[in-house]
N, C-alpha and C positions, 0 to 999 in steps of 0.2 A: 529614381536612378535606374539607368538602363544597364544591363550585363548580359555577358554571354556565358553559357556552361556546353560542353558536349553541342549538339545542334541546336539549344533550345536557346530562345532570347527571351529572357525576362526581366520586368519591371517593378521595383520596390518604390514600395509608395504607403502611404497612410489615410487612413481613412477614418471619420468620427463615425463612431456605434451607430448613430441614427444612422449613416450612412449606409452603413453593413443591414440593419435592420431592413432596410428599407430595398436593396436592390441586390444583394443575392438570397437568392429564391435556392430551397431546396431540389436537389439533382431531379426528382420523381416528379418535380413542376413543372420542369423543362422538357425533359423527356419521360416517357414511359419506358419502365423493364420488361417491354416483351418479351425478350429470350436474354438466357445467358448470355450471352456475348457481350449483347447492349450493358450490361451491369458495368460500374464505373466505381461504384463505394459499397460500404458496408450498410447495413441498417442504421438506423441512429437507435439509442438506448437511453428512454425518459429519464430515468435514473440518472443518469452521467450528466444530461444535458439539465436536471435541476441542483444538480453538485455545482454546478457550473454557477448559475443565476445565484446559489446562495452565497458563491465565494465572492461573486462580483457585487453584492449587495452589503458583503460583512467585513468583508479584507480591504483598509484602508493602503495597504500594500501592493495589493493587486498589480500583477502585471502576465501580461501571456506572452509568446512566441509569435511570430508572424505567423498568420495564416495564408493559405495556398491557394491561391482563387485561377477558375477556371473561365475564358472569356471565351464567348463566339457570337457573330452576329453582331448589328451595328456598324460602326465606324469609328472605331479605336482612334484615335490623332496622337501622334508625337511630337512634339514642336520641344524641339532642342534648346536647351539654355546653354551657348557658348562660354567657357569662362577663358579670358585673357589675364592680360596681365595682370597683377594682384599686387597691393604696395605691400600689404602684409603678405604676401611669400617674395617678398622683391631679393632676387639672388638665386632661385628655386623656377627651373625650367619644370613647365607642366608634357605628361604624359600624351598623345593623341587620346589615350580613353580618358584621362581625369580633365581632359579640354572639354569633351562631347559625351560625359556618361551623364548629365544633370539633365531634367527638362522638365515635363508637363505631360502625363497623359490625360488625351480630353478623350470624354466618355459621351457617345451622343445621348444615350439612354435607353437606345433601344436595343443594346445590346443582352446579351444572358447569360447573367454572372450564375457561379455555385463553386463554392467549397470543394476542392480537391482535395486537402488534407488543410481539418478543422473544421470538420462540421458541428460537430458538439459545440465547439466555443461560438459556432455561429449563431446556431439557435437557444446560448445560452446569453447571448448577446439581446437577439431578439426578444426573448421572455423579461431578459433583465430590464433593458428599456421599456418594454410595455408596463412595468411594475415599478419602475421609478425614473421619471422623466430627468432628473438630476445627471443622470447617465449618458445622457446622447451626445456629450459632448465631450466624452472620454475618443481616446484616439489608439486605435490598433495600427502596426504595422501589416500589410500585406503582400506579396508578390502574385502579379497578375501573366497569366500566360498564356497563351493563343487555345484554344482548342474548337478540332472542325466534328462536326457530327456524323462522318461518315465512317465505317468499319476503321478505318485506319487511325482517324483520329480519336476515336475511343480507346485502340488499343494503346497508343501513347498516353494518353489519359489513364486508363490503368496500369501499363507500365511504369510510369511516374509515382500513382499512390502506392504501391507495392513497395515499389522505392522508399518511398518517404516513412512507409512500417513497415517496411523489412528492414531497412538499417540504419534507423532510431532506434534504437533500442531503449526501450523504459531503463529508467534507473531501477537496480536492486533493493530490494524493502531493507536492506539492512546501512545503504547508502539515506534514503531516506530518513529513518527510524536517527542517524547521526546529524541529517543536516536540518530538518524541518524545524519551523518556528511559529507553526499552523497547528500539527497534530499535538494534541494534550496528552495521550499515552507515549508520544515520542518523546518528549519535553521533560514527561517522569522518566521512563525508560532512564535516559542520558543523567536525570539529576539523582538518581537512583545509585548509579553507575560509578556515577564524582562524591556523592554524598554520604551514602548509604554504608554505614562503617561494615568494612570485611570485604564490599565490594572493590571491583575494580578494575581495568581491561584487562587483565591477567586472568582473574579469575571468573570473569565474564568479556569475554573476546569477542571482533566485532567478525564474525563470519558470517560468509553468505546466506546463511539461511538459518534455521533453527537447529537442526540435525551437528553431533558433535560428533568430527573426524575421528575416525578407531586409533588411531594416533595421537589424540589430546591427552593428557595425564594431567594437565592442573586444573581446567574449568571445572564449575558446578553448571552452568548452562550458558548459552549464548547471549549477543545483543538482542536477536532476534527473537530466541526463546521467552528471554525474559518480557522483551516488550508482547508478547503474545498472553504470556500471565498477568501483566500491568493490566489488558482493557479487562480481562475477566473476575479481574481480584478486584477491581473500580466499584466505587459504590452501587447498588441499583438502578435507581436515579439517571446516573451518568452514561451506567449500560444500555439505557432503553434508547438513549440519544448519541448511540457510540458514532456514527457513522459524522455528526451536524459536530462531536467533537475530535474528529479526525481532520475535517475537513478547515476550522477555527474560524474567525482567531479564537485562540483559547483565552481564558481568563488566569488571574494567579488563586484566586478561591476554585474552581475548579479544580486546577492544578495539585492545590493542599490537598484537596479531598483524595481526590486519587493516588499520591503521593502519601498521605495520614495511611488509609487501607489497606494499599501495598507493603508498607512498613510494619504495621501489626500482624500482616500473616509472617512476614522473615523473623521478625522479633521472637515469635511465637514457634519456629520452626529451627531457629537456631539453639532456642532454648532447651525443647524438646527432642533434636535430631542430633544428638555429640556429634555423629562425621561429617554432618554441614558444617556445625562451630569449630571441626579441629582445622579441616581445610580453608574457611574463610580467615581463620586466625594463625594458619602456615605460611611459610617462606617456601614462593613460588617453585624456588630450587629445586624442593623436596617432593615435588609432583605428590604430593600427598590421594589427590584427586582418584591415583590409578590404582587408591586400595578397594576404590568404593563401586567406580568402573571396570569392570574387568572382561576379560574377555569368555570366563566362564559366566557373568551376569554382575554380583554386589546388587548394591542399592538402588530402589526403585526412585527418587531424589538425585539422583546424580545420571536420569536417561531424559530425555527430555519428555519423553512420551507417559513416562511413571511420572515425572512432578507435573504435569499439565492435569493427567489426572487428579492426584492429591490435593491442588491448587483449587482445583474444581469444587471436587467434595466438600472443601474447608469454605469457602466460598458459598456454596448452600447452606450449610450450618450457620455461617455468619450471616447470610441474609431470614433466617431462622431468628434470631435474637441470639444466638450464643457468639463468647468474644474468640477471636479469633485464635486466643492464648488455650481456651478451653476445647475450642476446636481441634487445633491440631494435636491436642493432649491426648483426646478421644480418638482421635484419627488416627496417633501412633502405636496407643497402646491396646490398640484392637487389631491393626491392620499387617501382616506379614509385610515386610519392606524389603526382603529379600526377593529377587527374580525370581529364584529358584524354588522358592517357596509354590506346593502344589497347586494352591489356588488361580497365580500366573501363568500356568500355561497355556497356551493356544489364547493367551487374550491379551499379554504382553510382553513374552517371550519364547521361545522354538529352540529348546534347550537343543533337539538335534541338529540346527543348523548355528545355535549358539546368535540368534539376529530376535533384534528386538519385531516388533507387533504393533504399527503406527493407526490400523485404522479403527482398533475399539477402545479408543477413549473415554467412548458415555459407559461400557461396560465397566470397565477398569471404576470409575468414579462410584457408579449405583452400587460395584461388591463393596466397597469401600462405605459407603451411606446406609447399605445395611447391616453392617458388622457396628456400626453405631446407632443403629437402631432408626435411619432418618431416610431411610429410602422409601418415597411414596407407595410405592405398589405392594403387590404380594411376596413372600418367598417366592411361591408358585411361581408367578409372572418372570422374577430374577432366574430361575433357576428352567424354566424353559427358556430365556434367552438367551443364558449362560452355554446349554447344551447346544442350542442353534448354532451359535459362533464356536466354539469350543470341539463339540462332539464329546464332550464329556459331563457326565452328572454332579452336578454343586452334591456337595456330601453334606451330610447333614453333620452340625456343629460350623461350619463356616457360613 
């Protein structure tokens, strides 16, 4: 189908996989990056482009966006398919464009296609079909569009991809984390959310990010928080392959596992943490939340940056053999859970500016691991990196 945008005329059409394997060639085949100028894309990233190959081998769902193909050279042909009159629209006058937007583009072959926007999916295309023939017969959408190879026709060529990631914008992880039916930690996350007695979007709200607004008075942490704890609370196992189950389809035994795990450290943290059980077991009304958050500090359980830590800690223990109930029994009845508590300073909270301390997490976790006696290394080792980060000396009894 032929259309016009701004000055540009392009062609949407489909093509089978073998297709795409087979005749567009990476941008660096066609041309070389002698100088910046000449540059037209980004690198490609192995990585992305095997996330790619294993969604299109494992996802009976599968499906991608059109990709952006870039043509020059050759002999392009358009040969129009007129539509007249129609018995099935008979009553219904057609437009000049819906008479003459159908046809045929013929390819002579010696043209030089590449990926404008969707190179990963290209060559995840490519790998995929070379690793199972069954595939070549699947069929992507793509829009094909002129491009000349001198100074000018490059910079439209990169003016176009700029376009095309500058304003797509990715979806937000916390959009995501609600709508996927692929990632296994989003899947608990959300049944966590519905399930998980105390929970609820009230007291787990879906906001943009992990970080809870200085304005919140009912949450104990976010969508986003929480699913951050979901992959790290996950069994072992499941951790070592977190990425193969982000990307799915996921299983429902999988699913349990990580959903069972999760459940044992809340169980265990409600049990032993009263101001979690009093707020998950309060009427929203009561912002109960804002005795625990405050803005002189409260509880380290109610920051997201103190439960990611704690979560952690508990999580070594239970990959230790201890259950997760004893875990955090040891965890609480060792560990100062108040901000203000001397230990926290300079490592998760900045009493004089009253702001939480987002980037020593593994700190916060190891004081925590060796106040229960489970921290790998030395004092010595904790308590030089304590003063590194810090600038202050671990005293002896913490």
């Amino acid at each position: 189908m032929r259309a016009k945008m701004g000055d540009r005329w392009y062609y949407i059409a489909t093509m089978a996989f073998a297709d795409i394997a087979a005749v567009v060639q990476p941008v660096d085949k066609i041309h070389e990056k002698a100088e910046l100028k000449t540059w037209i894309q980004r690198q490609l990233r192995p990585e992305r482009t095997q996330q790619i190959v294993e969604y299109l081998r494992s996802q009976k769902e599968r499906f991608f966006n059109a990709i952006v193909l870039g043509v020059y050279g050759g002999e392009p042909q358009w040969d129009q398919v007129a539509i007249q009159e129609n018995l099935r629209l008979e009553g219904q006058s057609l437009t000049e464009r819906e008479t003459n937007a159908f046809g045929f583009v013929r390819l002579s072959g010696n043209e030089s296609i590449f990926a404008i926007d969707g190179q990963h999916r290209v060559e995840g295309i490519r790998e995929a079909v070379a690793a199972d023939a069954s595939l070549k017969s699947e069929e992507q959408t793509v829009i094909f569009i002129s491009h000349k190879t001198n100074d000018e026709g490059r910079e439209r060529t990169r003016r176009l991809f700029s376009t095309l990631n500058g304003y797509a914008r990715p979806v937000p992880e916390s959009e995501l984390i609600a709508l996927s039916e692929d990632n296994a930690f989003a899947i608990v996350t959300r049944r966590l959310i519905d399930d998980y007695p105390g929970f609820n979007m009230r007291f787990v709200p879906l906001l943009p990010s992990a970080s809870i607004p200085s304005h919140e008075k009912i949450c104990l942490t976010t969508v986003v928080g929480l699913y951050h704890l979901t992959q790290f609370l996950a069994p072992p196992q499941i951790r070592k392959a977190r990425k193969t189950h982000k990307i799915g389809p996921t299983n429902t035994e999988t699913a349990n596992q990580i959903f069972a795990s999760v459940r044992e450290f809340w169980d265990a943290v409600k049990k032993h943490v009263p101001p979690v059980l009093e707020v998950l077991n309060s009427n929203p009304r009561d912002e109960l939340a804002s005795k625990y958050r405050r803005e002189d500090g409260g509880n380290i359980l109610f920051r997201t940056v103190g439960l990611a830590a704690f979560a952690r800690a508990a999580r070594v223990l239970m990959d230790g053999g201890i259950t997760a109930d004893k875990g955090v029994a040891d965890l609480v009845a060792k560990t100062p859970l108040e901000l203000d508590a001397a230990i926290w300073r300079e490592v998760l909270w900045r009493p004089e500016t009253k702001t939480m301390l987002h980037k020593y997490v593994r700190l916060a976790h190891n004081v925590m691991l060796y106040r229960v006696g489970a921290y790998p290394g030395t004092r010595n080792s904790l308590a030089k990196e304590y003063h590194r980060i810090t600038g202050h000396t671990y005293r002896k009894g913490w």
